[in-house]
Structures are given as C-alpha cells and as structure tokens.
C-alpha positions as a Markdown table, in Angstrom:
| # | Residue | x | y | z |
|---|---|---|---|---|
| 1 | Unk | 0.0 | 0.0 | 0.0 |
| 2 | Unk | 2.7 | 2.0 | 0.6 |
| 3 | Unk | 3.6 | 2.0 | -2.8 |
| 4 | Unk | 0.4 | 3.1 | -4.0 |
| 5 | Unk | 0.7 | 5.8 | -2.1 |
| 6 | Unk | 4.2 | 7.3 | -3.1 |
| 7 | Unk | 3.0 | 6.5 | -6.5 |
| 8 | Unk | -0.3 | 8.8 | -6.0 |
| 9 | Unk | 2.1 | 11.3 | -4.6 |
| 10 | Unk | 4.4 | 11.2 | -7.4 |
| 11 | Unk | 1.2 | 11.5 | -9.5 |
| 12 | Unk | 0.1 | 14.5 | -7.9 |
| 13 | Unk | 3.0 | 16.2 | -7.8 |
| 14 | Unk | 3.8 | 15.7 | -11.5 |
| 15 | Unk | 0.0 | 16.8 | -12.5 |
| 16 | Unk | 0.6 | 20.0 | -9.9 |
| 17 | Unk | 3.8 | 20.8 | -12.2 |
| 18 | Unk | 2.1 | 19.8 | -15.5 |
| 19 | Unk | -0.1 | 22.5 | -14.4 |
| 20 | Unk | 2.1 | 25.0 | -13.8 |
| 21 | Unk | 3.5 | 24.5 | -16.9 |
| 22 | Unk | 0.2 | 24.7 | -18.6 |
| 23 | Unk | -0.5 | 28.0 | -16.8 |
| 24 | Unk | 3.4 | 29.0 | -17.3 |
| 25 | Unk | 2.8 | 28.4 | -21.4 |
| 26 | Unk | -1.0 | 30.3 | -21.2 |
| 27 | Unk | 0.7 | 33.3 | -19.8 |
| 28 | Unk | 3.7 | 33.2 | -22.3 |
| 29 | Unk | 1.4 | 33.1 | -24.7 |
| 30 | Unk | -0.6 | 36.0 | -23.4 |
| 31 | Unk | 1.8 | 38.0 | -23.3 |
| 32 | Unk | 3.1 | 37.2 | -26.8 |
| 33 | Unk | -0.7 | 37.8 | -28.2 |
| 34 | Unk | -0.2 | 41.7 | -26.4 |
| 35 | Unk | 3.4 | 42.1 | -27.5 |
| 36 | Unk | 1.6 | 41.5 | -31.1 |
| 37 | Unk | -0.8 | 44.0 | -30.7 |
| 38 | Unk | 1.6 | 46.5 | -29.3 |
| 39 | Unk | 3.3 | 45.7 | -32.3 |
| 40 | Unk | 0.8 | 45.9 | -34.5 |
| 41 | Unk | -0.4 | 49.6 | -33.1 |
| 42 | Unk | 3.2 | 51.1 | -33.4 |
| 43 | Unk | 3.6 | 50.4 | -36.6 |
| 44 | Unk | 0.5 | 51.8 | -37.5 |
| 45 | Unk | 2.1 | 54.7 | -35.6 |
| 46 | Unk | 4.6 | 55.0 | -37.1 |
| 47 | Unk | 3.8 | 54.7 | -40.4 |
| 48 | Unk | 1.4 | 57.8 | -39.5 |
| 49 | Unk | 3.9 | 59.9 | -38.0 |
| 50 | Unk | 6.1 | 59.0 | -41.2 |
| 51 | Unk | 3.0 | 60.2 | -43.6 |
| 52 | Unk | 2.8 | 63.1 | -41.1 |
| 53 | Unk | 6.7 | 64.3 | -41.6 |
| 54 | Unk | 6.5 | 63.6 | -45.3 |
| 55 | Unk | 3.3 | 66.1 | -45.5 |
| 56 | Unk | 5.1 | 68.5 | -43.4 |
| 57 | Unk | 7.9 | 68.4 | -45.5 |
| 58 | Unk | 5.4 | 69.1 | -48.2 |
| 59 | Unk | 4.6 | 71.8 | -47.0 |
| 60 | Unk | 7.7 | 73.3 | -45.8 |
| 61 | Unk | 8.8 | 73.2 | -48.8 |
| 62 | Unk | 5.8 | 74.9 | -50.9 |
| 63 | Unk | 5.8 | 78.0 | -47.9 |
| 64 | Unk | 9.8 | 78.0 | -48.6 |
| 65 | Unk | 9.2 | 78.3 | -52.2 |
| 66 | Unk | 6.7 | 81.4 | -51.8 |
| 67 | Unk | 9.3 | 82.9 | -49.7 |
| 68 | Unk | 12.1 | 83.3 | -51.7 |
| 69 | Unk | 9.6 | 84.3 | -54.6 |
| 70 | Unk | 8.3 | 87.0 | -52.5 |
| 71 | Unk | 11.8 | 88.1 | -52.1 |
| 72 | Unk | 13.3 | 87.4 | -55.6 |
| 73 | Unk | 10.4 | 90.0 | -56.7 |
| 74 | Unk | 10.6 | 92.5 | -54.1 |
| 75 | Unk | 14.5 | 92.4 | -54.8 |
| 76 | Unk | 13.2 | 93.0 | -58.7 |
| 77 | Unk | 11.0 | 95.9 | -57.5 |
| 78 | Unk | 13.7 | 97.4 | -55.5 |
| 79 | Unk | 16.1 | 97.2 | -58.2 |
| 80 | Unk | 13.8 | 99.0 | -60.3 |
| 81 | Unk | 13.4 | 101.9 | -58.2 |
| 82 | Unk | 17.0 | 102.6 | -57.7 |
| 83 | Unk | 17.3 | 102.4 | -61.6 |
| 84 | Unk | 14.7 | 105.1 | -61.6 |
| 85 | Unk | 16.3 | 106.8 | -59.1 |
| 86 | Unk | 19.4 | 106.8 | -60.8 |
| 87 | Unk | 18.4 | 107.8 | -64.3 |
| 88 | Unk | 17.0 | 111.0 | -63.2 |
| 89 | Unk | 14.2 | 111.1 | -65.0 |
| 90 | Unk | 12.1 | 111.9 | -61.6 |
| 91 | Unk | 11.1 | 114.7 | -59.9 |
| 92 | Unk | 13.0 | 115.3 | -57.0 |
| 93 | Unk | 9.0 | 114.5 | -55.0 |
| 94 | Unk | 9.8 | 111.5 | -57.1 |
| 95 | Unk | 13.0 | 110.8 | -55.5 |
| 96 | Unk | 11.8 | 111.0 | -52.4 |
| 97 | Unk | 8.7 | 108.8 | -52.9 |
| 98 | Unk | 10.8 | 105.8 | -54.8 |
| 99 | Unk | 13.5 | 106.3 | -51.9 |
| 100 | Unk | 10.7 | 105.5 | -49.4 |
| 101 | Unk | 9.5 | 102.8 | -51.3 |
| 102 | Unk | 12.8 | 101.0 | -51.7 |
| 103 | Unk | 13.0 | 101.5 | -47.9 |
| 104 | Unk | 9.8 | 99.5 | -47.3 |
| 105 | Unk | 10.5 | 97.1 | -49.9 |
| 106 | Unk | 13.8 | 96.2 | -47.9 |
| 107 | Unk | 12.1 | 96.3 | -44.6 |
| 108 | Unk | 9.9 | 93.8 | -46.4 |
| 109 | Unk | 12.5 | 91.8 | -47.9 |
| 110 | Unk | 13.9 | 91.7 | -44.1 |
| 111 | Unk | 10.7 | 90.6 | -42.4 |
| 112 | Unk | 10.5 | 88.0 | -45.2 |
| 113 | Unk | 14.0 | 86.6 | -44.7 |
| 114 | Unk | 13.3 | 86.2 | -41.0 |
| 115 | Unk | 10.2 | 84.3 | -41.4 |
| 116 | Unk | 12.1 | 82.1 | -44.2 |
| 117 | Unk | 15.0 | 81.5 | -41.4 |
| 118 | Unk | 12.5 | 80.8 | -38.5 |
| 119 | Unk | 11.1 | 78.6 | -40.7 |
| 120 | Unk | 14.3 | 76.9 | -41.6 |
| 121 | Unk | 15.4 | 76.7 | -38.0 |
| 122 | Unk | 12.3 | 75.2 | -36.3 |
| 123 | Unk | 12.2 | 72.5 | -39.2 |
| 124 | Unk | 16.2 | 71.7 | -38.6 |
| 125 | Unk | 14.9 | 71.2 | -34.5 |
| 126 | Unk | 11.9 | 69.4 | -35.8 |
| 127 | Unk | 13.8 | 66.9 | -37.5 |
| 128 | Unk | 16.4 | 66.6 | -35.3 |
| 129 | Unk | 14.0 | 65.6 | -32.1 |
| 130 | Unk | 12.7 | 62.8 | -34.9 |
C-alpha cells in the first residue's frame, strides 16, 4: 500500500507541475498575443507619424518656395526703383517717394527673410528631435 501511495504522490506532484507548466505556457502566450498588438499599433504609428513628416515636408517646402519668390520680386521691385532713381528722370517728389519705397521694400524683404529662417530653423529642430 505504501507504494500506491508514493505513486499517488508522485502523480500529484507531477500533475501540480504539469499545471504550472500549462498556466506558465497560457501566460507566455498571453503576453506574446499583447506584444503582437503592441506591435501591431506602433507600426500603424509610425507609419502615420512618417505620412505626417513627409506632409510637413510638403509643405515646408511649398511655404519656402513662396518665400524666396516674395523676395526674388521684391528684390526685382527694389532694383527698379533705384534704376529710376538713378536715371534721373524723376522729380525730386519723385525721388523722395521711390527712396521711401525702396525703404519699405527692404524692410519687407527683411521681415521675409526672418520668417524664411524661423522657418528653416524650427524645421532643422523638428527633425532633429525625430
């Protein structure tokens, strides 16, 4: 009898550690099933934020573009006026009134070249915290 009962001991204790191995392998694969999903949700992630950087490069680029237009034809405007200011064929009211409007062009041509190198800058930081 003692027999069967060493053997029903070594029964039990090998179905006690058959089921920790069963609950040892459910939560492996648990946690597997979430690492999958968390996966899964940072890809889709980061393929947004990738579709995200790409527009704002878009972007960047098109408002960087009608910058330096803005201030290829202001330049072109500024130009002109001291070529009409130099021909003398103004008034001296003339003068004056181009003179004022070259200054304000090139305040323009400033503010537009500030707003072109903010631009620059906080897309350099931008892409450098990426």
């Amino acid at each position: 009898m003692e027999c069967n009962i060493n053997g029903f001991n070594d029964l039990e204790t090998r179905e006690a550690n058959f089921l920790q191995l069963q609950e040892l392998i459910d939560a492996k694969r648990k946690m597997l099933l979430d690492k999958q999903k968390n996966f899964t949700v940072l890809t889709k992630q980061n393929h947004f934020l990738r579709d995200m950087k790409d527009d704002y490069s878009r972007y960047y680029k098109h408002i960087a573009q009608q910058k330096e237009d803005q201030m290829a034809a202001l330049n072109l405007l500024k130009e002109y006026v001291h070529d009409l200011t130099t021909s003398g064929s103004l008034t001296r009211n003339n003068i004056k009134d181009a003179e004022m409007e070259q200054e304000n062009l090139l305040r323009e041509v400033k503010t537009i070249k500030a707003s072109l190198d903010s631009l620059v800058n906080k897309t350099r930081k931008l892409e450098s915290d990426l």
